[in-house]
C-alpha positions, 0 to 999 in steps of 0.5 A: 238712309236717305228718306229715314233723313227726310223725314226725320227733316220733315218732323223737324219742321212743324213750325210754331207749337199752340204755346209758342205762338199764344206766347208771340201773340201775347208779346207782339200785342204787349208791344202794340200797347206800349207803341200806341201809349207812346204815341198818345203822349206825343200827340197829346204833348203837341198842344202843351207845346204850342202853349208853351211857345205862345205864352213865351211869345206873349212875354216877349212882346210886353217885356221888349216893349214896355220897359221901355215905354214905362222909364219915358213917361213922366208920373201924371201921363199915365192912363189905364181908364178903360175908354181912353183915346190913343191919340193915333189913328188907330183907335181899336180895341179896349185901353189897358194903359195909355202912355205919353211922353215929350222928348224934343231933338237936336235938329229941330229944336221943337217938343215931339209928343210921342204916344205909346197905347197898349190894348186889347184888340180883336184881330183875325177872329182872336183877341190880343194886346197890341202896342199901337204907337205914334207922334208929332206936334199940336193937338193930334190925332197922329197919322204916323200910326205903327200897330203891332201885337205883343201877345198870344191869342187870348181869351176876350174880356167878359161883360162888365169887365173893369180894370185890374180885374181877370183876363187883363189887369193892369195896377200901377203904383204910385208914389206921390205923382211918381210911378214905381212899379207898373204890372200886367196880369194876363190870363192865358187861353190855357188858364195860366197866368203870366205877370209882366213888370216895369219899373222906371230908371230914371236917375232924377226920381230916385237919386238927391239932387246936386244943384245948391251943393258946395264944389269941393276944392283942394287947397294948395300945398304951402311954399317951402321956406327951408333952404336949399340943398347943394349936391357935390360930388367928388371923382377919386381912384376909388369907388365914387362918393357924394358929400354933402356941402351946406349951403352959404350963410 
């Protein structure tokens, strides 16, 4: 009985069949497909990514800065020729638009000129627009320079390239000697286009003004000429009453 049981054991044992595993090749290569698919898309995912992000930063950097910028300038200070000056040290790069504004302070009572540049500068083998920003008093060039980018890389500008023309177009609208909007249009490495705008808030440009206006006043309220009234009140063992006595003649 015992090798009747051992081979019986033996037989049972073969192992996979020719179908079986033609079936588990099959499956296990299904898998593979699906595994390398999904890995394709990882990494092909990687570089949107990294888009992403840099466009994000290229709004970051126009949106924090130049809102700002925009509500100090008065309407003529505004400059988007192309070969303009900063007025600062640094004087690199194409101008995409040249602000500059007055502000004098408390403590010493003198007329600050403060310049704010943006422009599109070639820096570690990428271009970019960067806000090169400085101040001070007379006629300048300022020293106290601060540059700093406010882009992602981006593609460089072409040959003839002019203002409000792609990868970088700046338009400004006008309203007599007012600015009321300002627009920048920047094309990405990646082809996407990414509007920025900004809009002055100055309360003078858009509220009348109130100088020349009567001061309202409140008239006051007429003497009273009836004659007074007198209040008695008389204590009994019931409850209290009040009665009202006239006046003397």
């Amino acid at each position: 009985m015992s090798i009747l049981r051992r081979r019986a054991r033996l037989a049972d044992d073969k192992g996979f069949t020719l179908i079986e595993a033609t079936i588990s090749i099959s499956i296990v290569g299904l898998i593979s497909v699906v595994l390398a698919n999904v890995f394709s898309v990882v990494v092909h995912s990687i570089p949107k990514t990294n888009e992403r992000i840099d466009n994000a930063k290229t709004l970051q950097g126009l949106v924090t800065w130049l809102p700002q910028d925009v509500d100090s300038t008065p309407g003529p200070n505004f400059d988007e020729s192309p070969g303009a000056s900063t007025g600062c040290s640094d004087n690199s790069g194409v101008n995409l638009l040249r602000m500059e504004w007055t502000e004098t302070t408390i403590s010493s009572g003198i007329p600050t000129r403060f310049i704010a540049s943006y422009r599109h500068v070639l820096s570690d083998g990428h271009y970019r627009i960067k806000r090169v920003t400085c101040s001070g008093t007379g006629a300048g060039p300022f020293s106290n320079t601060i540059t700093r980018a406010v882009s992602s890389p981006l593609p460089p500008l072409p040959a003839g390239w002019a203002q409000g023309q792609a990868p970088l177009a700046v338009s400004i609208v006008r309203s007599g000697a007012e600015v009321s909007l300002v627009t920048f249009t920047v094309t990405n490495l990646d082809g996407q286009i990414t509007k920025v705008e900004a809009a002055p808030k100055n309360p003078s440009e858009s509220l009348p003004t109130t100088s020349g206006l009567p001061v309202p006043t409140t008239a006051a309220p007429p003497p009273s000429t009836a004659a007074p009234t007198t209040t008695s009140t008389t204590i009994a063992a019931g409850p209290t009453t009040t009665t009202l006595v006239p006046p003397p003649p």
